[in-house]
N, C-alpha and C positions, 0 to 999 in steps of 0.2 A: 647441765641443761641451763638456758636461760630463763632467767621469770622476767614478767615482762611482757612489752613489747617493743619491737626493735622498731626505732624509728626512722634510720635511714630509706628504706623503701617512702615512707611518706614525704620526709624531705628531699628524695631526689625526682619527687614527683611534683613536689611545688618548683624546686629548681625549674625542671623542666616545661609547668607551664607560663612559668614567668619567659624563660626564655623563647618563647611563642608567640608570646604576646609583645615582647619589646620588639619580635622581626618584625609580626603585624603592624606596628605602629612606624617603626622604622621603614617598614617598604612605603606605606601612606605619605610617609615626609618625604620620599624620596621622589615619588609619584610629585609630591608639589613641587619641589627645587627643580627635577626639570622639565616641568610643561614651564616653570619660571624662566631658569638658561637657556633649556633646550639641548642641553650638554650630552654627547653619548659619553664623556670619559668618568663623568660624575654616575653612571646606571652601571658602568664597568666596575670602577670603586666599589660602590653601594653591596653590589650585587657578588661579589667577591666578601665581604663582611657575612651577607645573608647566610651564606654557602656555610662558612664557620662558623655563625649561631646555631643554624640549624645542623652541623654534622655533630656539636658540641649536645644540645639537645637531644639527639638520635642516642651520642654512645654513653648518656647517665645512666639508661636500664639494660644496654647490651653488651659491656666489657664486661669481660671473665681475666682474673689475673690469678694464674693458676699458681706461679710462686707466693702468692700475702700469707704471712703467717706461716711458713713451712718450718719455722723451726729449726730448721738446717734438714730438715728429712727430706727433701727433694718435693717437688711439685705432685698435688695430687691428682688424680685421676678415677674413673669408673668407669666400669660398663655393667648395661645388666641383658640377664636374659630369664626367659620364664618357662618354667619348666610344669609338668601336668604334675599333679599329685600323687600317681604311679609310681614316680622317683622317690627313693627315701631322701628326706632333705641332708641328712648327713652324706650319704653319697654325691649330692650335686655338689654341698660344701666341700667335700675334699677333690672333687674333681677341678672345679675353680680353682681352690686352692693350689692345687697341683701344678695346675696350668700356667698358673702366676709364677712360682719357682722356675729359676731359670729362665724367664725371658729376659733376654736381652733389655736392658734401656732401664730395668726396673729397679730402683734403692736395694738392694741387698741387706743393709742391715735392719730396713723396717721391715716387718713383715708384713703381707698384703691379709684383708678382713674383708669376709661376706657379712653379706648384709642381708635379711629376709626382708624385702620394703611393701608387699602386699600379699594376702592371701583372695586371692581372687576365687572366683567360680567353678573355673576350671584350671586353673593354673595358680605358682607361686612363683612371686618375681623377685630372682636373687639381683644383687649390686657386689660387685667384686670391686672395690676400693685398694689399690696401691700407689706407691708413690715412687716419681721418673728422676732418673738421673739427670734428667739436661728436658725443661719444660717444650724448649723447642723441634727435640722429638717427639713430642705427644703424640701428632697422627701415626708416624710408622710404627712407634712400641704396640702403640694398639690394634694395628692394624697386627700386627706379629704375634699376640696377645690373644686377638680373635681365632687367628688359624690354631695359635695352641689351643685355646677352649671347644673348639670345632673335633681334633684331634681327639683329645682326651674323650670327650663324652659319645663320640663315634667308638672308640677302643674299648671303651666302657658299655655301649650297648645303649647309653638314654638319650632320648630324643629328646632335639633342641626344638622343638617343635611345640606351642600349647593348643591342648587337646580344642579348639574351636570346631566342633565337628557334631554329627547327627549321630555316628557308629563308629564305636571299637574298632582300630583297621586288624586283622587278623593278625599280624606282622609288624613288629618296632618298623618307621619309615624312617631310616636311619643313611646316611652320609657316608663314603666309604673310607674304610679305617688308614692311618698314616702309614704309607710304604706300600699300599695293593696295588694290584695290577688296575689298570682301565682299561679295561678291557670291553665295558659295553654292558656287562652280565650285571643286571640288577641282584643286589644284596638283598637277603633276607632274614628275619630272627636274630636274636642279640649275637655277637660278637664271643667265639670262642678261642680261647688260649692255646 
């Protein structure tokens, strides 16, 4: 853990207002030189600079670079989902867990780690942490990633679902297991072997 405070977020936030303030001052000059010339190719110039302070400005608090630091263990990633308290948290843990093995795209020799990141109200919200073979599959591994987590806890019988509701539904509302038929026929009660 770090002690401390981390001071990058504040200095990318003075970066950032300075770079605000020099376009503002920069457009006002601009604004004078040509009501002076009267030049449209001096507002084309100017205005092409602007575009770059300000897209420079924009990505100091919005890039994510998901390979820094990896160590050589492949690009990190997560997802989370939040499960009602119903569920024993060691079953959601192994079921995540589960889900991660074997998916495609994913570092093989790190192993993937839940994470319990809140105990809410009515719900606890896991974070499934693994790390990708090639950063610029991110979206499909997890996308691939998803439908395993979808799988598993449908075959397992717990709802991805957090209880936000007035009444106990009589019946898990549960998603249908990997290989059924579609048949139309709504499922009912946990899932048997």
């Amino acid at each position: 853990m770090r002690k401390g405070i981390d001071p990058r977020p504040l200095i990318a936030s003075g970066v950032n207002g300075l770079l605000h303030l020099l376009a503002f001052l920069a457009a006002f000059t601009l604004l004078g030189v040509m009501v002076s010339l009267g030049s449209t190719g001096i507002m084309a110039q100017a205005m092409s600079g602007l575009v770059i302070i300000c897209s420079r400005s924009l990505a100091a608090g919005g890039v994510r670079n998901f390979s820094r630091l990896t160590r050589g263990q492949g690009a990190q990633a997560s997802t989370t989902v939040t499960i009602g308290y119903d569920a024993p948290w060691r079953q959601v843990q192994a079921l995540l867990m589960g889900a991660a093995s074997g998916t495609p795209g994913l570092h093989a020799e790190v192993p993937p780690c839940v994470l319990q990141r809140s105990l809410s109200d009515f719900h606890v919200s896991y974070e499934l942490v693994v790390r990708l073979e090639d950063p610029v599959d991110r979206p499909q591994v997890l996308s691939v990633l998803h439908g395993r987590i979808q799988d598993a806890f449908n075959q397992a019988g717990v709802q991805i679902m957090p209880p936000h509701f007035v009444l106990q539904p009589a019946s898990p509302v549960l998603g249908e297991r990997p290989g059924a038929a579609l048949d139309g026929t709504p499922r009912t009660g946990p899932v048997s072997s």
